[in-house]
C-alpha positions in Angstrom: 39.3 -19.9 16.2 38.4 -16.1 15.1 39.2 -13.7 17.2 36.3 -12.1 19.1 35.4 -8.4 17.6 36.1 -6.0 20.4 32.9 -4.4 21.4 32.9 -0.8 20.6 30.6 2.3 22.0 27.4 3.0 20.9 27.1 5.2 18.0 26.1 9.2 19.1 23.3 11.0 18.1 24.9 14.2 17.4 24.5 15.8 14.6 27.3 15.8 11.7 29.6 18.5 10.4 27.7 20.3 7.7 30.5 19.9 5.8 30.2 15.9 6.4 26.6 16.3 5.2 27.0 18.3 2.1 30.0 16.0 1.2 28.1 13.2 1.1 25.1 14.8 -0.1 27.2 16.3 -3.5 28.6 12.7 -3.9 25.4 10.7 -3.4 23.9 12.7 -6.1 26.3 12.6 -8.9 26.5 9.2 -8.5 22.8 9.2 -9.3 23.1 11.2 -11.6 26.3 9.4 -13.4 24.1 6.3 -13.3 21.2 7.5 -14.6 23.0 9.0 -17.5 23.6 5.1 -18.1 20.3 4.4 -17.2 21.2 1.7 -14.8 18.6 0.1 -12.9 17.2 2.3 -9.6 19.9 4.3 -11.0 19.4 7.3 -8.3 19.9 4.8 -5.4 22.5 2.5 -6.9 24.5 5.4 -8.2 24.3 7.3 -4.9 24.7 4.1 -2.6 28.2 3.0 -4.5 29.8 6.4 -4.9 29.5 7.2 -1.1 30.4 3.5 0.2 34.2 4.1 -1.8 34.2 8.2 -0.4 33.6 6.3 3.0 36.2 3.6 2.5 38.5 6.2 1.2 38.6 8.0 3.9 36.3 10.8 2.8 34.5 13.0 5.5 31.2 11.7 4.9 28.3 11.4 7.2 24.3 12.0 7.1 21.9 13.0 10.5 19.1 10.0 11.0 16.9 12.7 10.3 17.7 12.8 7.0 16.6 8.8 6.4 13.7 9.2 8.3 12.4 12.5 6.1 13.2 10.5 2.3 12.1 6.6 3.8 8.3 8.5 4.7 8.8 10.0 1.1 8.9 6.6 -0.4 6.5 5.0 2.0 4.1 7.4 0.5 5.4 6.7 -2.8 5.3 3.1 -2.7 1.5 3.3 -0.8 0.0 5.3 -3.8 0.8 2.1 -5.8 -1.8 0.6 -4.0 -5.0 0.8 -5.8 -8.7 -0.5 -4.4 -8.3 -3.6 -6.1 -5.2 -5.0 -4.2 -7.8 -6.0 -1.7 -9.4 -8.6 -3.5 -5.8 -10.4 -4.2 -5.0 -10.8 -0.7 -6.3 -14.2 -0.5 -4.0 -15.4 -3.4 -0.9 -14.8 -1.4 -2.0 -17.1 1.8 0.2 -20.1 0.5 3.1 -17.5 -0.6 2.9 -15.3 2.9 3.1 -19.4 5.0 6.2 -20.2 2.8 7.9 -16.8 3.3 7.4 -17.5 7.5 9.3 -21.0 6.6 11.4 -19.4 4.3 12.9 -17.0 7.0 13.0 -19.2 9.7 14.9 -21.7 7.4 17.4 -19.1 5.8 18.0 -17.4 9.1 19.2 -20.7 10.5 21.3 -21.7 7.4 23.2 -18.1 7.3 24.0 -18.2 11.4 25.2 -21.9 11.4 27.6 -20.2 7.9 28.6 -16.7 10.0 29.2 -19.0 13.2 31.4 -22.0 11.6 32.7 -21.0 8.3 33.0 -17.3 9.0 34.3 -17.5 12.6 31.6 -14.7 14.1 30.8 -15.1 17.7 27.5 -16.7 18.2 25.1 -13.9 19.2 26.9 -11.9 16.5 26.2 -14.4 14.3 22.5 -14.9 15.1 21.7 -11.2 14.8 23.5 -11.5 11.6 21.6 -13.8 9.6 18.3 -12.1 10.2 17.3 -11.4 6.1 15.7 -8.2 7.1 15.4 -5.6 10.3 18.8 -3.6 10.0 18.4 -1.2 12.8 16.2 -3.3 14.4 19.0 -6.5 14.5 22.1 -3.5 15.6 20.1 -2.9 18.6 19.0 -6.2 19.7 22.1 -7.7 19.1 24.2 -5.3 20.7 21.5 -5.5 23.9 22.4 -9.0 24.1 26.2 -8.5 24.0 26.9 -8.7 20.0 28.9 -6.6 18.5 26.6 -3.7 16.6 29.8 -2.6 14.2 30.0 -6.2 12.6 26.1 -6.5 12.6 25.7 -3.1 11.2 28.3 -3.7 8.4 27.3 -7.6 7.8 23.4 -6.2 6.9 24.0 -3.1 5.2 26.9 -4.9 2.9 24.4 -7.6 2.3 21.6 -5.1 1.0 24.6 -3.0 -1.1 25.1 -6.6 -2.7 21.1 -7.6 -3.5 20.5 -4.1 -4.6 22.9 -4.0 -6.7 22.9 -7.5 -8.3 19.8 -8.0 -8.1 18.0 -6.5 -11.0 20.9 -7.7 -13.2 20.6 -11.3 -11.8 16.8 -11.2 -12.0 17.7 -10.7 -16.5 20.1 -13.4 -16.4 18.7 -15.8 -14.8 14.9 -15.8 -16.1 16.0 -14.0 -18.9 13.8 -11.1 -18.1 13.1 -8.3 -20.1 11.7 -5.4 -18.3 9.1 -3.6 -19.5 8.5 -0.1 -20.2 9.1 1.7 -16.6 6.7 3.7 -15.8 7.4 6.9 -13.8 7.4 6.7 -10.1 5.9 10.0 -9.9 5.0 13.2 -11.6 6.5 15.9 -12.5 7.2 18.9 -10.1 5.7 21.1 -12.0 2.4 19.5 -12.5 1.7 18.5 -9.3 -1.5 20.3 -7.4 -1.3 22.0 -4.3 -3.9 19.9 -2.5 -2.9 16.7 -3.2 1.0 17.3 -1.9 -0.8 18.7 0.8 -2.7 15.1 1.2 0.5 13.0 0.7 2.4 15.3 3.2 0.0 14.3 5.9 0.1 10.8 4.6 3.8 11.0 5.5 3.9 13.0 8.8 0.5 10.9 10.6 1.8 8.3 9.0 4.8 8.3 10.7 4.1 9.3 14.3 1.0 6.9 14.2 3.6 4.2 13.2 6.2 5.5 16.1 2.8 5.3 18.5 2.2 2.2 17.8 5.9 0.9 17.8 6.5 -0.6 14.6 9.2 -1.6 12.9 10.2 0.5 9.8 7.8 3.3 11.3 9.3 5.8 9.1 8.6 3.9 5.8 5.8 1.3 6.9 3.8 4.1 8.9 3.3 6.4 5.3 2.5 3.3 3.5 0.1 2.4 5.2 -1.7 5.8 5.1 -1.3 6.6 1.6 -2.3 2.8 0.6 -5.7 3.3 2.9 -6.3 6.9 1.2 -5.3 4.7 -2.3 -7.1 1.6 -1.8 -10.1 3.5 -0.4 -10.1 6.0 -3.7 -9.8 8.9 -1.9 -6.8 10.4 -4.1 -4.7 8.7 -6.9 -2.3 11.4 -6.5 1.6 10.2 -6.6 5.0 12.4 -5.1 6.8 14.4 -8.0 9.8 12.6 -9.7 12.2 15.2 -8.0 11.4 14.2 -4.8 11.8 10.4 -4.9 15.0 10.7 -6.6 16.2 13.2 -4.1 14.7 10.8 -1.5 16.6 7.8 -3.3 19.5 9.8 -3.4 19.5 10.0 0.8 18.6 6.1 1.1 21.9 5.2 -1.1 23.8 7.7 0.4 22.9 6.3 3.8 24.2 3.1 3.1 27.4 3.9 1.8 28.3 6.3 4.9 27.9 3.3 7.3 31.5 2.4 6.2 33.1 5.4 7.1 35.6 4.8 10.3 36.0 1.3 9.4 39.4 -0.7 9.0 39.7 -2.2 5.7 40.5 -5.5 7.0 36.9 -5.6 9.0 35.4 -4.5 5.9 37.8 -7.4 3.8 36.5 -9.9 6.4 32.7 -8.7 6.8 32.1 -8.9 3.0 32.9 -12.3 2.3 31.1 -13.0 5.4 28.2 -11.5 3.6 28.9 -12.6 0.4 28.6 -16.2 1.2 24.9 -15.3 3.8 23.7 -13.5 0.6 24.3 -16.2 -1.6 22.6 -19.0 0.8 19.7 -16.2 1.3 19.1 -15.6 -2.5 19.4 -18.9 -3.8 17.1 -20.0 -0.7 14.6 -17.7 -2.0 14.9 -18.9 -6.0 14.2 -22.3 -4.4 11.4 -21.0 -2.6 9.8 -18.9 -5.5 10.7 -22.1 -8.1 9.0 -24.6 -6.0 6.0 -22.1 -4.9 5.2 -21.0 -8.3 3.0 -24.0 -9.7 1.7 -24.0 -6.1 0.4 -20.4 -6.0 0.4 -19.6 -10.2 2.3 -16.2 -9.1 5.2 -15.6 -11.1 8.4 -16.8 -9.8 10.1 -13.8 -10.8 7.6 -12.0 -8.2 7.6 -14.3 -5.9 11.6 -14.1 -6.2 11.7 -10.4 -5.6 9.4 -11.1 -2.6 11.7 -13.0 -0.8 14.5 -11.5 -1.5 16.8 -10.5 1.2 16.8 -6.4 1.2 14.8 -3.5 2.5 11.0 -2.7 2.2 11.9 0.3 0.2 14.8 -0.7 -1.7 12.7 -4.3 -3.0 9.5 -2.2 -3.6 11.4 0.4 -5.7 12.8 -2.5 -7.8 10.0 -3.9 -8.5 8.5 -0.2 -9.8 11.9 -0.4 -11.7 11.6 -3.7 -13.3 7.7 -3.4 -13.9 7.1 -5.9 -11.3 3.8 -6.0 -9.2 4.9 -3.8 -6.1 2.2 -4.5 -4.0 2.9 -8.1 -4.3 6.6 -7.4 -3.5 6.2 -5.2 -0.4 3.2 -6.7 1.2 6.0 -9.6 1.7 8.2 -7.8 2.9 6.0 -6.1 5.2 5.2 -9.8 6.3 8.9 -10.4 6.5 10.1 -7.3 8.7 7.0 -8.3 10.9 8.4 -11.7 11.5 11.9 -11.1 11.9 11.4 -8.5 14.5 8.7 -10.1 16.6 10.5 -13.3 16.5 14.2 -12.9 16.5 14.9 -11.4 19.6 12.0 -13.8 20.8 13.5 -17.1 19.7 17.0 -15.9 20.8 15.6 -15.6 24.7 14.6 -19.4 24.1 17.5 -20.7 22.7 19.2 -22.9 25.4 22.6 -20.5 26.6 25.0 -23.2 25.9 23.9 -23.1 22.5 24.1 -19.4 21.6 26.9 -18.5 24.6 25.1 -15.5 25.9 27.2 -13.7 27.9 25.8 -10.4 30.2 22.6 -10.2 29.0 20.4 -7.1 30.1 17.1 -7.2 31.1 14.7 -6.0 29.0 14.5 -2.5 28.4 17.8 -1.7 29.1 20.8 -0.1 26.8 
């Protein structure tokens, strides 16, 4: 039997070095830039996201406040709400059958990928549960480690899993439905034609949107919160205005970079051990999901492609932004995985307080509310 991960303390809020910050910073961005040279596929985040993971593997001083996240996520909430036009309103009612079979679809795959971490992978069960969530990274570290998982292994399981589908993923997406993207449009505009008032819009899109979102406690606030502004000032017509190009590659550059500092101060072996681990949950939760979009396409008549890219097992923002990169409807793609993110954190933590204790071996549970 695996050996129980030892428990470590909770990670501090303290800001990092500057140096730590502009190290990561400088190497985020040239590997954007590199990648876009080669035009890869969400080349700014890709780029960024790979080149900091091996600096933080390495050894490399690397490290970026939550602050930084929070500022770039509300960026690309707004972004990804401005694709959002008055229209999507009237195709909400063609994705009932689609949003029912992503609820089955989550509960399904959740199941499958803890029953694989728990007996194949050797993670302890409440690790293991928090684990297989497809979805809800923060939100799973702190649950989980409330309920006496171990946050390190949760952290790294989730954020090697969405290093893996964002990366593979728009690749995969050619090969297998020999897809051939289309021209891709900008995400923005330029800087230098952007107009005063309409930044001035978006910026309160981001800011209300966000606090309103913290208010209200929902998950994602910093990304979900802005989208759901700047979609109601979309849909309603109120502006059509979109952030500059600049900005949401800089903001992709902090989302990758994110990512790849989560693996700094982390043994090689864990990180050996935690990526197959991953590997094998990210292949049961993608080929669940082509399964899923296969069998729901005649159903529904949406494309399975879409309907692929809906369930697939990343992040709000990092989905939405490659569907904008692959020309694939985005408001199809993240209205899912708003749906998703809703499910996963309302439920999980709610289904793990009725799971019998002999069955997940809870062990010092605290009572709600507490740390």
């Amino acid at each position: 039997m695996a050996k129980q991960a030892r428990p470590i303390t909770k990670p501090t809020r303290s800001w990092p070095p500057l140096h730590k910050i502009l190290l990561a910073l400088a190497i985020g961005a040239s590997g954007g830039w590199v990648a876009d040279y080669f035009q890869v596929p969400l080349a700014w985040m890709l780029g960024a996201m790979l080149s900091t993971t091996v600096a933080a593997m390495a050894g490399l001083p690397v490290a970026l406040p939550v602050l930084f996240r929070l500022a770039m996520m509300a960026v690309l909430g707004v972004m990804l709400g401005s694709g959002f036009a008055p229209e999507i309103l009237d195709r909400l009612g063609d994705w009932t059958i689609s949003l029912i079979g992503l609820a089955a679809y989550t509960a399904l795959a959740t199941g499958a990928v803890a029953l694989f971490l728990r007996k194949v992978a050797g993670y302890d069960p409440i690790t293991a549960y928090f684990s297989a969530a497809p979805g809800g990274l923060s939100e799973m570290v702190l649950a989980g480690a409330q309920n006496g998982g171990d946050e390190r292994v949760i952290s790294l399981t989730h954020t090697s899993r969405i290093l893996l589908v964002v990366l593979a993923l728009p690749f995969l997406m050619q090969i297998t439905f020999g897809y051939t993207p289309g021209p891709r449009t900008s995400a923005g505009i330029p800087l230098v034609d952007a107009q005063l008032f309409d930044m001035l819009v978006l910026t309160f899109c981001g800011v209300a949107g966000f606090m309103l979102a913290r208010l209200a406690r929902l998950p994602a606030a910093a990304v979900l919160g802005p989208m759901f502004l700047s979609a109601a000032f979309h849909m309603s017509g109120l502006t059509e205005a979109k952030p500059p190009t600049e900005l949401v590659a800089a903001a992709q550059v902090v989302v990758g970079t994110t990512i790849g500092c989560r693996f700094a101060g982390v043994s090689m072996k864990l990180v050996g051990h935690t990526i197959l681990a991953s590997i094998g949950s990210t292949v049961i939760l993608v080929a669940g999901g082509l399964l899923f979009a296969v069998a729901l396409h005649p159903v529904t008549g949406l494309p399975t492609i879409g309907i692929f890219l809906a369930y697939a097992p990343g992040g709000v923002a990092e989905m939405s932004l490659i569907a904008l990169a692959l020309s694939i409807d985005a408001a199809l793609v993240a209205t899912h995985h708003i749906v998703r993110i809703f499910l996963i954190v309302v439920c999980t933590p709610l289904v793990f307080r009725l799971l019998p204790a002999r069955l997940i071996g809870r062990r010092g549970v605290p009572a709600p509310g507490e740390d």
